[in-house]
N, C-alpha and C positions, 0 to 999 in steps of 0.2 A: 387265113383269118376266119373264113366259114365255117373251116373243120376246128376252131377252137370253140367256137361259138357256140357250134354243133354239142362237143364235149361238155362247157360248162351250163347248157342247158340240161345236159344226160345225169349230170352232177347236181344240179338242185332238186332234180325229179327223184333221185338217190337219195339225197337227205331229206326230202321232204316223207318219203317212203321210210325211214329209218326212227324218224320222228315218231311218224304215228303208228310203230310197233312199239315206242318204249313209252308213248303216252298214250293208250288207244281209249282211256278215258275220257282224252279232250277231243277227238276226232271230229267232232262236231262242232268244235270252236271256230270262230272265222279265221282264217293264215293272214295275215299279212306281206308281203314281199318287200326286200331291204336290200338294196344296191347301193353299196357304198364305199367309199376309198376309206385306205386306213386312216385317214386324219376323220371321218364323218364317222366312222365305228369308234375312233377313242372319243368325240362327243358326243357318241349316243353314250356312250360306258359313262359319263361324268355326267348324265341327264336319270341314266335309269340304274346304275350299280347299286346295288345295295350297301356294298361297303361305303362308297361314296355318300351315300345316304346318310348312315350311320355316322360318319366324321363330321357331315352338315350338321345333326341334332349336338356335337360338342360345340359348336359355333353357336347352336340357339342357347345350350345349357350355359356357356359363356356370357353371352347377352344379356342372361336372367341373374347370373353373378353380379354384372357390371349393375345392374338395376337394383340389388340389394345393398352393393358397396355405397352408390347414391343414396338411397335410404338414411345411410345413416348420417346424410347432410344436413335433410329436409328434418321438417317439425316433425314430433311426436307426439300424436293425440292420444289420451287413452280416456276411456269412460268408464263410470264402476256404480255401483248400487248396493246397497248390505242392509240385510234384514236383519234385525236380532229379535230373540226371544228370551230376556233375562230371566231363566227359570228360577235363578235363586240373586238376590240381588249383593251387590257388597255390603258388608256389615261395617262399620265404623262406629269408635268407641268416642263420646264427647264427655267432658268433663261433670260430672253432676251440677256444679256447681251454676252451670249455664240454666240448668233447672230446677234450681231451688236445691238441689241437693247436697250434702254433706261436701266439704274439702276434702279430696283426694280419692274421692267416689266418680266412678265411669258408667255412663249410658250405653250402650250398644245403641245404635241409630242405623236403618237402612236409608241408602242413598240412592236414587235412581228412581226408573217406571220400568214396568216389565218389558213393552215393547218400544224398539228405536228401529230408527232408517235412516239412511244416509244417501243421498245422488252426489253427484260431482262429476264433472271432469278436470285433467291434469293435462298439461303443450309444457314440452320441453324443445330445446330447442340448442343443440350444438352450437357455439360459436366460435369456438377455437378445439382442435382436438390434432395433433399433427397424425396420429396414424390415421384417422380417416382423411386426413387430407393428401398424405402418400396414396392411401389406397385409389383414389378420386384419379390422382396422375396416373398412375399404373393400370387405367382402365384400358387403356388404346391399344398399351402394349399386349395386353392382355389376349385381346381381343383379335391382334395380329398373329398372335403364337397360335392361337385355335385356326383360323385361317392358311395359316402356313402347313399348319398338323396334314391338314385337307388338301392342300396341293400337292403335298408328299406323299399323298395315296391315291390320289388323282394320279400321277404320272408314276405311280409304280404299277395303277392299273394299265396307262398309256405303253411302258414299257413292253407288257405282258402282249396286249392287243398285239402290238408289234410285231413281237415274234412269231407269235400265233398265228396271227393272217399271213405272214412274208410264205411262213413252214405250208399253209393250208397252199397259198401260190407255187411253193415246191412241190405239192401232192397234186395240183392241178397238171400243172407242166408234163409229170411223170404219166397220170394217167393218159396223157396224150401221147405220149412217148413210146409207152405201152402199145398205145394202140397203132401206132406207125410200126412196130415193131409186129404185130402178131399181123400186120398185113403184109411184112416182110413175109416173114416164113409162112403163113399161110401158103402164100406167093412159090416158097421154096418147096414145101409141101405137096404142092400140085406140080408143080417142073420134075420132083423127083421122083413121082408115083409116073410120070409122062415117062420118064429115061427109065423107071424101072420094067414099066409094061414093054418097051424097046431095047429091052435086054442089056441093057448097057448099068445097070443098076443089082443090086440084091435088094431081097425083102428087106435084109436088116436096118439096111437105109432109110427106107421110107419109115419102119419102124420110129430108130433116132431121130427124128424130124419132128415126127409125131408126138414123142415124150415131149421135145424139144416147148412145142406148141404148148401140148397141154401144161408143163411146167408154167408157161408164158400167161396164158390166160390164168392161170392159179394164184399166181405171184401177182396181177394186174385186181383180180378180186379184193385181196388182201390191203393191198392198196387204195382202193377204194374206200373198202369198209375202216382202214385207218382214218381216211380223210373223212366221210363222213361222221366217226367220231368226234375230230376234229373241228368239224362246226358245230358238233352240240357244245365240246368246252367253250369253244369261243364264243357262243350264245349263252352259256353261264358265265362268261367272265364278263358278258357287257352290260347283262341285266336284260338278255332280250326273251321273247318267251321261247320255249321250244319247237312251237308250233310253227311256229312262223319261218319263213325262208330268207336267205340269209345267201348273198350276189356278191362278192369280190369283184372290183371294177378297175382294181390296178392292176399297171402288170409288173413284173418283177423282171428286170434288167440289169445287166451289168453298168448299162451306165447312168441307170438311177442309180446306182451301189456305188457307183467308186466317184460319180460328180460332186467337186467343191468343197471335200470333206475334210481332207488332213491342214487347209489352210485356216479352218477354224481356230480365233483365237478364244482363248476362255481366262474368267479368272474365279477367283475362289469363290464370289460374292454370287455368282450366278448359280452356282448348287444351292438347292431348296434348303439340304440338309446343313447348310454351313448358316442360313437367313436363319435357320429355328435356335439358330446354337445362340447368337447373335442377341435375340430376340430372350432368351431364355439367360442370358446377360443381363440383360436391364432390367429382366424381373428381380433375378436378384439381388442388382442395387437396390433396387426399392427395396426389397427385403432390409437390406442393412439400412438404409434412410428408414424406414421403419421403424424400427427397433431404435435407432437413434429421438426418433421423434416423442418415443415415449418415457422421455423422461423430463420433458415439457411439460409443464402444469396444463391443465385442459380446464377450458371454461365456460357452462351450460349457462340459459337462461330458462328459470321455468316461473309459470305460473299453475292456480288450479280455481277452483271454484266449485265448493260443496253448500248445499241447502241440508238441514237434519232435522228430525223431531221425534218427540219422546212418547208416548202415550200410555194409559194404563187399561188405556180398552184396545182392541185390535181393529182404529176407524182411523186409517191414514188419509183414505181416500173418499171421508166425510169432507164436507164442503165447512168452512171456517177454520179448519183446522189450523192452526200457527206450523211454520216450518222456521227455521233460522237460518240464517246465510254463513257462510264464514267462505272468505278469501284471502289471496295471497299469492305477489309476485316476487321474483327475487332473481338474484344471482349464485351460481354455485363454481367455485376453487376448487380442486383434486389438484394437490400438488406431491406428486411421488418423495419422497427423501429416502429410503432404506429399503431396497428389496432381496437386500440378499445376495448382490452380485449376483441375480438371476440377469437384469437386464444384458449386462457385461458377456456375458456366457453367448447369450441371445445373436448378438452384436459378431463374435468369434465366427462363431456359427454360419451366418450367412455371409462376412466376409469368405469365409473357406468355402462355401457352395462357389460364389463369384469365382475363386480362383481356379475352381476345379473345371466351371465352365470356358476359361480361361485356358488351359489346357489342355481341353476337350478342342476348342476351338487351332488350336495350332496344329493337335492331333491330326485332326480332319482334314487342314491343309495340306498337309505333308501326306495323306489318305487321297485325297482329290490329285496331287501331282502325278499319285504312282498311279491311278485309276488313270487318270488320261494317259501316263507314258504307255502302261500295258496295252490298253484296246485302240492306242495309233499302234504299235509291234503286232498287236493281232491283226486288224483291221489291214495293213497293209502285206502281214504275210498270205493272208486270206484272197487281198485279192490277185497276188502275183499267182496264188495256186489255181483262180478260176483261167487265170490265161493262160494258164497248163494246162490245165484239165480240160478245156474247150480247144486247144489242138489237140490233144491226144486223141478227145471224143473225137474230131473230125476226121485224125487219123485213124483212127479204128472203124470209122464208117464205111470209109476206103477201104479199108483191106477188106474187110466183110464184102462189099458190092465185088470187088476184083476177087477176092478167092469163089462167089457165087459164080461168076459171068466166067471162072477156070473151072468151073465143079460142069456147070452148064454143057460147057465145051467138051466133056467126058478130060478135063486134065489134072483135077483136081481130087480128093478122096473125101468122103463124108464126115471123116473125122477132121481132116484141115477146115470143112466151115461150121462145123459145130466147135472149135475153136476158136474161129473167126467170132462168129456168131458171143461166145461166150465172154470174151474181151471186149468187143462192142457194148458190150450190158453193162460189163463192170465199168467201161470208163465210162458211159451214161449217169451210172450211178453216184461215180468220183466226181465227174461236172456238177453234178443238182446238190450232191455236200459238198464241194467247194462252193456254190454260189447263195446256199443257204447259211454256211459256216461266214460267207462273207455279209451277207443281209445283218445278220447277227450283230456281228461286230461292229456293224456299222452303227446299229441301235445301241449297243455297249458303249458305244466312244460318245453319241452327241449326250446318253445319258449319263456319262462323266464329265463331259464341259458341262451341263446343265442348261443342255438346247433342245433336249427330248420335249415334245409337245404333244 
């Protein structure tokens, strides 16, 4: 427990150093330090991801929809004002007659004053209209499908995290493994330069050892510097800064892996992606209640209220001046009779959307059976191969210790435990992808019942 603890301290000081060569213009920014289990890393990722961000502002921009569909329940005030400058006035002809003039003789007569002005305001006021009244119900739904949009990339980020940290606990593991391993041969390194200065050995022995080592340490670099790549992705996939230090605090076990998992029951309703399907059904009922609605008569109430006056000099805002009033309330009828069989079209239209969602929706079902069948056949072949690959490792560990403790003995030859040696590694390696292949899967299956969190 020491000697790990050891490691994943040697391992934050690693990326924190790797950090500040690929940002060395924030070096001087404060670090932070972030220890946390994979369930406190996918809500930091739903507190600070940017994509998650991005899907919340469709939830606001949905809000301000719902807020406009409202609008058009509530009254409408509008207010107006109009200057005129009658440069030329209308001419009208009156009868001469009206002026003493001959029968069938015409005046020309101008009507009017050069300047007028008008104030008013207009309240209208919806009282029956069925499509704003569909649109009013279809608010919630609305509002649930942006919502849902958001969980759906919420837990594709959760997914992601997942993987990412289980793989970063495989790169941990190994770098220890590494290091158990170059304290072997270290180990064997020195025994064999001891039996070769004692004659019982050749140079080229200690040579092979040697390569042996330095391959070991090479391979254990490489390693590292995977893994601390590895926590810079995982620090862009949570929205954390780069600067900042970044502590894995679970540990990755076989029997967190395989506890309680194939008893999971699931049903279709529990996938995210089956609620939006769902959900984007009733939008477009209402689509078709919509289009039905409008062929309902609609029936406004409005009133207005204007003051006007006419002048021939340009003194509106002389004191005495006369204004006139003129008002008026009323009732207003739109009743549709003939549009063309456009309505009809309309109506077609959105029942066919419904059925396609319709389809979509069984699609899916039948998409969700085979997703869960596949990842219980992976998930279970995955983990019978980690209880192979963990006796194998252990058998290989054996041979290696017994071909060293024959080598030791002078009974053994250099090439039987660089054999040894070389098997041990590969089945090490076949254990940590078996029990990574298995972590995996394991995240595959609860994310096809729709239990990933």
């Amino acid at each position: 427990m020491k000697m790990k603890q050891k490691w994943v301290g040697l391992l934050v000081s690693m990326s924190v150093g790797l950090i500040g060569l690929v940002n060395g213009t924030h070096a001087q920014e404060e670090r932070k330090t972030h220890q946390f289990t994979v369930k406190q890393a996918v809500e930091f990722a739903k507190q600070n991801s940017y994509q998650v961000k991005k899907s919340l502002e469709d939830i606001r921009i949905q809000q301000q929809v719902n807020r406009e569909i409202t609008a058009g329940a509530l009254p409408q005030l509008t207010g107006s004002f109009n200057l005129n400058d009658n440069i030329k006035l209308p001419v009208s002809l009156v009868p001469g007659e009206f002026f003493g003039g001959a029968p069938g003789t015409f005046i020309p007569v101008k009507f009017g004053l050069q300047y007028s002005a008008t104030a008013g305001v207009e309240l209208n006021q919806v009282l029956f209209d069925g499509q704003v009244f569909v649109g009013l119900q279809a608010r919630d739904a609305a509002m649930e499908f942006a919502r849902k949009n958001t969980e759906i990339t919420e837990e594709n980020i959760a997914v992601n995290i997942h993987k990412v940290y289980y793989q970063l606990l495989i790169g941990q593991a190994q770098i220890n493994l590494y290091h158990d391993n170059i304290v072997r041969i270290e180990k064997l390194l020195h025994d064999t330069r001891e039996i070769y200065k004692n004659g019982f050995a050749e140079k080229l022995d200690v040579d092979k050892v040697s390569v042996s080592l330095t391959n070991l340490k090479t391979d254990s670099i490489k390693i590292r510097t995977q893994l601390n790549n590895g926590y810079l992705g995982m620090k862009l996939l949570m929205g954390m800064p780069l600067t900042d230090s970044l502590v894995l605090t679970d540990e990755l076990s076989e029997a967190s892996i395989k506890t309680g998992l194939l008893d999971s029951v699931y049903q279709h309703r529990d996938r995210r992606e089956f609620q939006l399907l769902d959900i984007g059904k009733k939008l477009n009922e209402y689509n078709v209640k919509r289009y039905k609605m409008s062929a309902i008569p609609t029936l406004n109430a409005f009133g207005n209220y204007f003051t006007n006056a006419q002048r021939n000099e340009f003194d509106f805002v002389k004191a005495g001046g006369r204004w006139f009033q003129l008002s008026t309330i009323g009732l207003r009828i739109n009743m549709p009779i003939f549009d063309g069989f456009r309505r009809r079209a309309q109506i077609e239209q959105a029942r066919s959307a419904v059925r396609k969602t319709e389809y979509d929706i069984e699609l899916l079902k039948m998409s969700i059976d085979n997703d869960v069948a596949v990842a219980r056949n992976r998930f279970r072949d995955a983990a019978i191969a980690v209880d192979v690959q963990r006796q194998n490792m252990s058998l290989a560990e054996t041979v290696y210790e017994q071909t060293k403790k024959k080598y030791e003995q002078g009974l053994g030859s250099n090439t039987e435990i660089n054999n040894a040696q070389t098997e041990m590694r590969a089945a090490q390696t076949n254990y940590f992808g078996a029990l990574y292949d298995a972590a995996i899967a394991r995240v595959d299956y609860l994310k096809a019942i729709g239990k990933i969190y």
